[in-house]
N, C-alpha and C positions, 0 to 999 in steps of 0.2 A: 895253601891259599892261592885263588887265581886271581889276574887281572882280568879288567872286560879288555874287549877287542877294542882297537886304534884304531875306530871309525870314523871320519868326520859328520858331524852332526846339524842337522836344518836347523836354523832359527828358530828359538821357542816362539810363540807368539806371546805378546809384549802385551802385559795389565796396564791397568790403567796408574798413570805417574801421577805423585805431588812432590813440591819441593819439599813439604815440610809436613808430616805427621802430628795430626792436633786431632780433639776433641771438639764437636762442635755439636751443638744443641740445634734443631729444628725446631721453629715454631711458627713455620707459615700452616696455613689450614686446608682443607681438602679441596681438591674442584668441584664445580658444585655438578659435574657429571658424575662423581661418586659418591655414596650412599653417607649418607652420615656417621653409618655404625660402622665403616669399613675399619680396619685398623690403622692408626698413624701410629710411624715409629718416631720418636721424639727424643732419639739419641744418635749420634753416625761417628764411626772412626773411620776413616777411609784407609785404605789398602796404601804399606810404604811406595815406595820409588824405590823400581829396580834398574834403575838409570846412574844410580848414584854410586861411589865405590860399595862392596858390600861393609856394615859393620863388625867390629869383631864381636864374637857370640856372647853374651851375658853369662855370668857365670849359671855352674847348674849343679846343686849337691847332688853327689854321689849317695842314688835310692837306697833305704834300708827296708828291708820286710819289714810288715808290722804282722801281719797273719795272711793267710791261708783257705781256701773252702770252696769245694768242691758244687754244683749243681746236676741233678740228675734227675729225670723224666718226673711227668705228673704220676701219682699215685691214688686219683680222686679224680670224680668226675667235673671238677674245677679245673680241669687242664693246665694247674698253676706251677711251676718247678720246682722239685726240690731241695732246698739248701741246707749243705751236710757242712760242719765245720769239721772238716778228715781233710783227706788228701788222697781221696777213694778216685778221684776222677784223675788223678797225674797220671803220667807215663813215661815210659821209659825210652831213650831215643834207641834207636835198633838200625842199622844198616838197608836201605831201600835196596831189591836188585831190578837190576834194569829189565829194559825192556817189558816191567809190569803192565800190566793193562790197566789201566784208572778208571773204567769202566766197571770194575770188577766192584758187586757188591750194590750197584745204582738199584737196583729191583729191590733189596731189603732192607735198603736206608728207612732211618726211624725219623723224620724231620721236626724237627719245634713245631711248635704255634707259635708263629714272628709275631704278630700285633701284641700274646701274652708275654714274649721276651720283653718287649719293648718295655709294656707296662711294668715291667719290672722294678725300672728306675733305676734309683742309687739303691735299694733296701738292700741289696747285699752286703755293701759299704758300712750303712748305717747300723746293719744287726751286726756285723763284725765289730765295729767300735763299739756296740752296747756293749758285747759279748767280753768285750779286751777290758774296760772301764766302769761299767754302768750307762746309766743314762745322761749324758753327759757328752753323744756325739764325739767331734773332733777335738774336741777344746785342750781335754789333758794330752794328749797325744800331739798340738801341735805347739801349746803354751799358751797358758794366760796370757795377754794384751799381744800373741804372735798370730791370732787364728788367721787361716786364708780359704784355702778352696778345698770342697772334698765330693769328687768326681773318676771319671775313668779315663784312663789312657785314650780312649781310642778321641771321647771329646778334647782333650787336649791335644793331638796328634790334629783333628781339624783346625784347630788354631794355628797352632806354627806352621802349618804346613797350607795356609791360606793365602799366603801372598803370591802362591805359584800353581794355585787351584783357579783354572780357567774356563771349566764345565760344568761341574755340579753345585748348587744349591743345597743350604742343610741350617736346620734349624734346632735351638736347646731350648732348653726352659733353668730359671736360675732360682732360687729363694736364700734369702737371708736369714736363717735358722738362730734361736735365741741363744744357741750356744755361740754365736759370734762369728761362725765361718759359712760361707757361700755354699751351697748343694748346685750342683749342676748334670743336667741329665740333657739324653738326647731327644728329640721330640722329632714325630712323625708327621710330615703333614697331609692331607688327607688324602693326596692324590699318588704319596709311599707309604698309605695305611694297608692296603690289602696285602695277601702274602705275595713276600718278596718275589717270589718263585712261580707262584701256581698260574700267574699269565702269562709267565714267559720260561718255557719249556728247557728252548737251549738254556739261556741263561741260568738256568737251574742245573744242567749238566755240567756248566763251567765251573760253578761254585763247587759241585759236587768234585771232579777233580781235587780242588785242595784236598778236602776231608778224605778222599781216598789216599792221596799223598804221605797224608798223617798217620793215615794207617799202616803203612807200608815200612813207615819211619819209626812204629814205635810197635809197643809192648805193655799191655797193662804191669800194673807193680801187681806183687805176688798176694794184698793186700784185696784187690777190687773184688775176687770172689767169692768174700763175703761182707760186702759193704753193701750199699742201699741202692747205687749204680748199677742200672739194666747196662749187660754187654748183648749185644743180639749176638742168634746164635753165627756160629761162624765153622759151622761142623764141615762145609764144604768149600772150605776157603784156597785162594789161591795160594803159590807159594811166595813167604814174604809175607801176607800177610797177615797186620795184628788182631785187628776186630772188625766186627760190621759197624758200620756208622750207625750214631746215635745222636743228633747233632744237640739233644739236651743234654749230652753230656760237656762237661765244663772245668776247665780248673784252672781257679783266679788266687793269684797275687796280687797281695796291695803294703804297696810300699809308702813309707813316708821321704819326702824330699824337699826341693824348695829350686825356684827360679828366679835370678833374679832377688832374693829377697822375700820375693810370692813364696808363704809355705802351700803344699800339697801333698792331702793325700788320695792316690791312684791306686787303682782296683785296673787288672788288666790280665786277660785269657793269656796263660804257658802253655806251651804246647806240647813241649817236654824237656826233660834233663838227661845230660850222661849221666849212668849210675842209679842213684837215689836222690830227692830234694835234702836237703844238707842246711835250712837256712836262710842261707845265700841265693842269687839266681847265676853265679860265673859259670855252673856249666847247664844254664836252658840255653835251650835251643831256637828260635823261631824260624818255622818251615812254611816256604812259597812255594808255588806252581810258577811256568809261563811256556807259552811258547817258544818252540826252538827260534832263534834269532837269525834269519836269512837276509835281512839286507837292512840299508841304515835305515832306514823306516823303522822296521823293526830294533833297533837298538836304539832309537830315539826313543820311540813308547819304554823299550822296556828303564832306559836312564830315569825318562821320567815316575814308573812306579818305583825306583830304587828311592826316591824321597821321603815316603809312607812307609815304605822299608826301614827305611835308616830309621824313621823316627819312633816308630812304634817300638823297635828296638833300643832305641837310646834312652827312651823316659823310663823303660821298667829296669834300665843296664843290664838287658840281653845279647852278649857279648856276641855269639854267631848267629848269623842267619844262612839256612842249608836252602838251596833252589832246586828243584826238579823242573828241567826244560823239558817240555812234550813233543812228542808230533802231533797231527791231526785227528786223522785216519788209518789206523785205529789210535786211541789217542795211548801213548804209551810212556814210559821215562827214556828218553835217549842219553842226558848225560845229568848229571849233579854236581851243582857248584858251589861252595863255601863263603862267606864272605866274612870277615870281620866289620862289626857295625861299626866300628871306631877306623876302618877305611875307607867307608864306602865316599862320602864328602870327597876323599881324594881322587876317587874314581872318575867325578865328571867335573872337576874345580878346571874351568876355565876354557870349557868347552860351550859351544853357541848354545846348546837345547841345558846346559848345564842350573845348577842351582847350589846354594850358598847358607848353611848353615847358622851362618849368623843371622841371613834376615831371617829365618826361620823365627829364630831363638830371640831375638829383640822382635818381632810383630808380637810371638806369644807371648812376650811379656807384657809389651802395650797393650796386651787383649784384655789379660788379666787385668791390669791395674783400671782402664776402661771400665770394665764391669764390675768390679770392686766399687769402682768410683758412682757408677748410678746408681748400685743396688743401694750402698748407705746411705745417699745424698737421699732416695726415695724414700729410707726406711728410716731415716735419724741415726737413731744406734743400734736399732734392728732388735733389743731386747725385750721387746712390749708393747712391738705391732702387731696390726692383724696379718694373713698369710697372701700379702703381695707375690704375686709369680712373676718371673720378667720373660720374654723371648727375645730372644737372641737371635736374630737373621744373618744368613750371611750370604754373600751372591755374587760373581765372579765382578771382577772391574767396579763392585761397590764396597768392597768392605763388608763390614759390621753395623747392624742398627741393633737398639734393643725400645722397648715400649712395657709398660705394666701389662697385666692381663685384665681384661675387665670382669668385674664381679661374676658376669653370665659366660664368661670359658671355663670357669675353676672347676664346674658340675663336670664335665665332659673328663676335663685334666683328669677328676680325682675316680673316675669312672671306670669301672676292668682291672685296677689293682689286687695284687694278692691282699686277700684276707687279713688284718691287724684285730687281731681277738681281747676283747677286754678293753678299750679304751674308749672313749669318747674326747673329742672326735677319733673317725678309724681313720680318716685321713687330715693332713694341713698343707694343702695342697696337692703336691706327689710327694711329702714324704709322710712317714709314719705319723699317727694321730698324737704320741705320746710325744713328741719333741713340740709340739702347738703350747704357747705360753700360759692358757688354762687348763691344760690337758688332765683327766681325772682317770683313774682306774674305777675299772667296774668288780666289783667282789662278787664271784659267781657262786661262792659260798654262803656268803651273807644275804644272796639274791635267794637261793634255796631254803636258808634257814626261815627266812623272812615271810615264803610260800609254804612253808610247812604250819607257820605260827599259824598262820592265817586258815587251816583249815578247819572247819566245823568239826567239833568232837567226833567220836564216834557215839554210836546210840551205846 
């Protein structure tokens, strides 16, 4: 394992402070220069003070799998992905050699449809706990009168890691589901609707890097080549490496855990494992790109992504994180560094541009219990209302707001989701039709018998 370099580091720039972290309700009304329909958020947690000593971290159970399953390209003119409960989409960590080109392979990358990603939602989540339980959601999996939240790493990873988010804006969507636990998804808004990528060219070579990265780092299992997983072909590959990119390929872990007291369950992309998947996640891997590091500037930025690092790694307890630093021109691996997630905290504790795991881990939990707190307070007991959606805003120096969704969003919400066959409703909001508190099965059988009764004799 390595240390980072003994640089000294510039001053983070400083969020905005309160002395004291509360819940406060809004109920002044719009100016009357804006529209009546515009949205009012009617709920605000403001962002901690990082002024203050930091706290120590909330306790945080150590994650257990609950299942497994893999996503792989559309196979239908629905450009919808396909979800395999296998482990067709894992891989196996492989040794990167240097001096690779991470270029290698950009012309026959296979790219998602990011808007149908997005629509995806939790349904991963959710057919995986049908699939573990019945229909019946989180509820046996977290306990009767325990339910809490059931969403993805990467939205919890925006939460903890907000108090020291100074740039981007990002917005969820939340509902109170009859099984008694919170669904939470990421939501797009319209102006990061269109593909990530396709208006901004570099930007799309950068991302590309990781994914070539990964390639380089792994192996499919000896399993994928006859699994339901497209590998592009890879007949004139460089050396080193593993496959052509396919970036609908996927393989999520979802763990059960608890924050705080908050139970959760998380669904969150492995990248790969030493060996074979075993169960356990102690030997996955999570693999990064960056640029090589030429002066404090550059090791301030990179401190700063080691935060999103640590944490994406610490809520699924993925023990390493491997880094390939690049060059530019031609962009290539010049060295690879190791990290244990369980160091990294150490790495920048007490440095200016530095950050503090505990406020992480107490903001996420104030988030959590925040939204807890207005979903039920909105819904009663949430078992035999109609399908309230909430949004969840977040925006640098403000915190958290959230607001209902009015009757005339939900069409749009429920709009571009995959396919739910056989039920009425197909949708309750974004999640499945079948989890809605009147939710009916359609008999396609009985629908057939029923059209055959009905036809006129023959002569």
């Amino acid at each position: 394992m390595e240390s980072l370099p003994k640089r000294p580091l510039s001053p983070q720039a400083s969020l905005a402070r309160t002395k004291h972290l509360k819940v406060e309700s809004i109920t002044s009304t719009a100016p009357r220069d804006v529209p009546v329909s515009a949205p009012t958020f009617t709920h605000h947690l403001p962002p901690p003070s990082l002024s203050s000593p930091p706290p120590a971290p909330p306790p945080f159970q150590q994650p257990s799998p609950l299942f497994t399953y893999s996503m792989a390209g559309p196979s239908d003119p629905s450009g919808h992905r396909i979800l395999l409960f296998d482990n067709s989409a894992a891989a196996s960590f492989a040794p990167p050699p240097m001096n690779a080109n991470l270029d290698e392979g950009f012309e026959r990358c296979v790219w998602r449809d990011e808007i149908k990603s997005v629509k995806e939602g939790v349904d991963g989540l959710v057919r995986g706990l049908e699939r573990l339980e019945g229909r019946t959601g989180g509820n046996k999996v977290l306990g009767k009168g325990k339910e809490g939240f059931v969403t993805w790493r990467g939205v919890l990873t925006k939460l903890i890691t907000a108090p020291y988010e100074d740039r981007n804006s990002w917005e969820l969507n939340a509902m109170l589901a009859p099984d008694g636990n919170i669904y939470v998804e990421n939501h797009k808004t319209p102006d990061k609707s269109p593909s990530l990528y396709g208006e901004n060219p570099r930007q799309k070579r950068m991302t590309y890097y990781g994914y070539s990265f990964e390639s380089y780092c792994t192996i499919p299992p000896a399993s994928s080549s006859q699994s339901h997983v497209r590998r592009p072909d890879s007949s004139n590959k460089a050396k080193g490496w593993g496959s052509d990119v396919d970036t609908n390929s996927e393989w999520c872990v979802v763990v059960k855990t608890a924050l705080a007291g908050v139970r959760l369950v998380l669904g969150g992309e492995v990248d790969c494992v030493e060996g074979t998947y075993n169960g356990t996640l102690r030997n996955a891997i999570e693999l990064k790109t960056n640029r090589l590091i030429r002066s404090d500037r550059d090791e301030v930025f990179f401190e700063k992504k080691l935060l999103k690092h640590w944490a994406q790694s610490f809520l699924l307890s993925i023990p390493t994180i491997m880094i390939g630093f690049r060059s530019d021109r031609p962009p290539t691996i010049q060295s690879v560094q190791t990290f244990r997630t369980m160091d990294i905290p150490r790495l920048v504790r007490d440095k200016p541009g530095g950050w503090q795991p505990g406020v992480c881990l107490n903001f996420g939990k104030q988030a959590l219990e925040f939204i807890r707190g207005v979903v039920r307070d909105g819904e009663g007991d949430g078992r035999d209302t109609g399908k309230t959606v909430w949004r969840i805003k977040f925006a640098p120096l403000k915190g958290l707001e959230m607001r209902p969704l009015d009757a005339s969003e939900i069409p749009e919400l429920e709009s571009g989701r995959p396919p739910i066959d056989n039920w009425i409703p197909a949708r309750w909001g974004f999640l499945p039709g079948w989890m809605a508190p009147n939710a009916s099965r359609v008999d396609t059988n009985l629908e057939a018998d029923a059209q055959e009764d009905h036809q006129p004799p023959s002569p």
